[in-house]
C-alpha positions in Angstrom: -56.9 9.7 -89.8 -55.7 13.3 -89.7 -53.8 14.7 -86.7 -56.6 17.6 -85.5 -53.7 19.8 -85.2 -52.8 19.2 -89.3 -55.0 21.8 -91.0 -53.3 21.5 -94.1 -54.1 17.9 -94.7 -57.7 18.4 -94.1 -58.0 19.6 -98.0 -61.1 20.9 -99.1 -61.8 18.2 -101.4 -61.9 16.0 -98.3 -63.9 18.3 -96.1 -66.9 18.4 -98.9 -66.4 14.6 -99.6 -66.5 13.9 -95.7 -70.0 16.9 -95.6 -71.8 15.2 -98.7 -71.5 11.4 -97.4 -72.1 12.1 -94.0 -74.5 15.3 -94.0 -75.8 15.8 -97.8 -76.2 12.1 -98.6 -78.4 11.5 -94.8 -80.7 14.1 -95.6 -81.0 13.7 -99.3 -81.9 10.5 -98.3 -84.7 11.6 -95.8 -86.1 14.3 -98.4 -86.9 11.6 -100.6 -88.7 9.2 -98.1 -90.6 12.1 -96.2 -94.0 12.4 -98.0 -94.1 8.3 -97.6 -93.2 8.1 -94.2 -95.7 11.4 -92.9 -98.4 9.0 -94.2 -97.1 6.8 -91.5 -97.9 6.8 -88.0 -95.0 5.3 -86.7 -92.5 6.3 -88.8 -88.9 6.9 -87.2 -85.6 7.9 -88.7 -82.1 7.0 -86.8 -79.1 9.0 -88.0 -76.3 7.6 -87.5 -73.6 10.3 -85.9 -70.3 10.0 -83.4 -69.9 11.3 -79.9 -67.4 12.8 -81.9 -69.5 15.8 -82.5 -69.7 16.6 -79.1 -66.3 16.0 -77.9 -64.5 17.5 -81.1 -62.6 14.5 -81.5 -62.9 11.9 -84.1 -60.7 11.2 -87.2 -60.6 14.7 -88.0 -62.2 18.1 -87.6 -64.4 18.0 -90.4 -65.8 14.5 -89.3 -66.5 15.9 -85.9 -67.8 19.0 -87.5 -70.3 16.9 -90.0 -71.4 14.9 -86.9 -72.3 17.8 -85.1 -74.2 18.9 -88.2 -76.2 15.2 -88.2 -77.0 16.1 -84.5 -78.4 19.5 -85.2 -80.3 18.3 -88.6 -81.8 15.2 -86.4 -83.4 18.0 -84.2 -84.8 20.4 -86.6 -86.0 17.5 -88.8 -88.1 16.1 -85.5 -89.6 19.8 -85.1 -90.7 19.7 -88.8 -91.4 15.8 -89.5 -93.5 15.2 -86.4 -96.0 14.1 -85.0 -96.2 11.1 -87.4 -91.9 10.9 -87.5 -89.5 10.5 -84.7 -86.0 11.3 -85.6 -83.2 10.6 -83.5 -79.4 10.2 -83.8 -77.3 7.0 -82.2 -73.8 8.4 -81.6 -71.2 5.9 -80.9 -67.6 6.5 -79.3 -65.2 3.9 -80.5 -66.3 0.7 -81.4 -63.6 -2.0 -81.9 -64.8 -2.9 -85.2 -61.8 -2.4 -87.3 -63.7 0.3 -89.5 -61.3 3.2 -89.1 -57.7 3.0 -91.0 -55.3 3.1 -88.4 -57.0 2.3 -85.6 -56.4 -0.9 -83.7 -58.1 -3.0 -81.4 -55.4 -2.6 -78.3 -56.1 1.4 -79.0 -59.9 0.9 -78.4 -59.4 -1.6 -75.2 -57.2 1.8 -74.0 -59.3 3.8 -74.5 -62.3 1.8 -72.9 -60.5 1.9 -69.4 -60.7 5.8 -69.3 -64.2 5.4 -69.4 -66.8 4.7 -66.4 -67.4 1.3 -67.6 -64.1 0.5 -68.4 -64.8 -2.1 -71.6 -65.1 -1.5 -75.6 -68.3 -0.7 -77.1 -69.2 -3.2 -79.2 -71.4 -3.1 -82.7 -74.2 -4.9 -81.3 -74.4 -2.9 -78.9 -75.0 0.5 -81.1 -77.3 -1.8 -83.1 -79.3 -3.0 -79.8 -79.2 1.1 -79.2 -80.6 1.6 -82.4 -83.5 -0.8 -81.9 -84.8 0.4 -78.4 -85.2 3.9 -80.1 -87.2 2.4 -83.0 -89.2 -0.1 -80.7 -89.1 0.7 -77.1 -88.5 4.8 -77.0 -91.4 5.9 -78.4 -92.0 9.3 -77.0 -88.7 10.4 -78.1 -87.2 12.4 -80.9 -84.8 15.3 -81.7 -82.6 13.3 -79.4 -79.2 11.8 -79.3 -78.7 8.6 -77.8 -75.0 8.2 -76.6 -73.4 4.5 -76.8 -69.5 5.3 -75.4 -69.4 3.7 -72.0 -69.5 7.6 -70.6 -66.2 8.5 -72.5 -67.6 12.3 -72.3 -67.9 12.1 -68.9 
């Protein structure tokens, strides 16, 4: 983690490393597997962002900033892949999950009880997200599907 307010930590080595894995790599990834899944009639892509993008939190500017660059690529790729692809984006707040350095479990659990539901999103939760979109949303794309417990509320 890098304190938001610590722009000389946020190198730019680190701001293209944290743009290619979490923008570049996504889309590179759905270039390739386009022309198979437009021969598909039920094709959908679920990027993976952070309501980090629309807060402007997150770890650090530049993973905010790359979020908010999934978000916009999920819609523009819905206008251009469709009707044959949905594309959508599941953004999670924190999950308790132990991913992120420096972030603990009793930080989460605070965090929870600013929020309207006052718990901790859990991963099978952003996973059980991730399935109603592919299975149970099916008129919907260019969307983002929040799952924080209404921590941008």
């Amino acid at each position: 983690m890098i304190p938001h307010g610590d722009l000389e930590a946020l190198t730019d080595e680190l701001i293209d490393a944290i743009f290619v894995a979490n923008v570049r790599g996504p889309f590179a990834t759905i270039r390739a597997f386009a022309p198979l899944m437009q021969r598909s009639d039920a094709a959908v892509i679920i990027n993976i962002s952070s309501a980090a993008a629309m807060s402007g939190g997150g770890s650090n500017i530049a993973y905010g900033g790359s979020k908010a660059a999934i978000d916009t690529m999920t819609k523009s790729l819905a206008r251009v892949l469709g009707p044959n692809v949905r594309v959508l984006s599941v953004s999670p707040g924190a999950v308790d999950t132990g991913f992120v350095p420096g972030r603990t479990t009793e930080m989460v659990e605070r965090n929870a009880q600013r929020t309207p539901l006052k718990r901790v999103v859990q991963a099978d939760e952003v996973a059980q997200t991730v399935m109603a979109a592919v299975t149970l949303m099916t008129a919907t794309t260019g969307t983002v599907l929040l799952v924080e417990g209404g921590s941008l509320l």
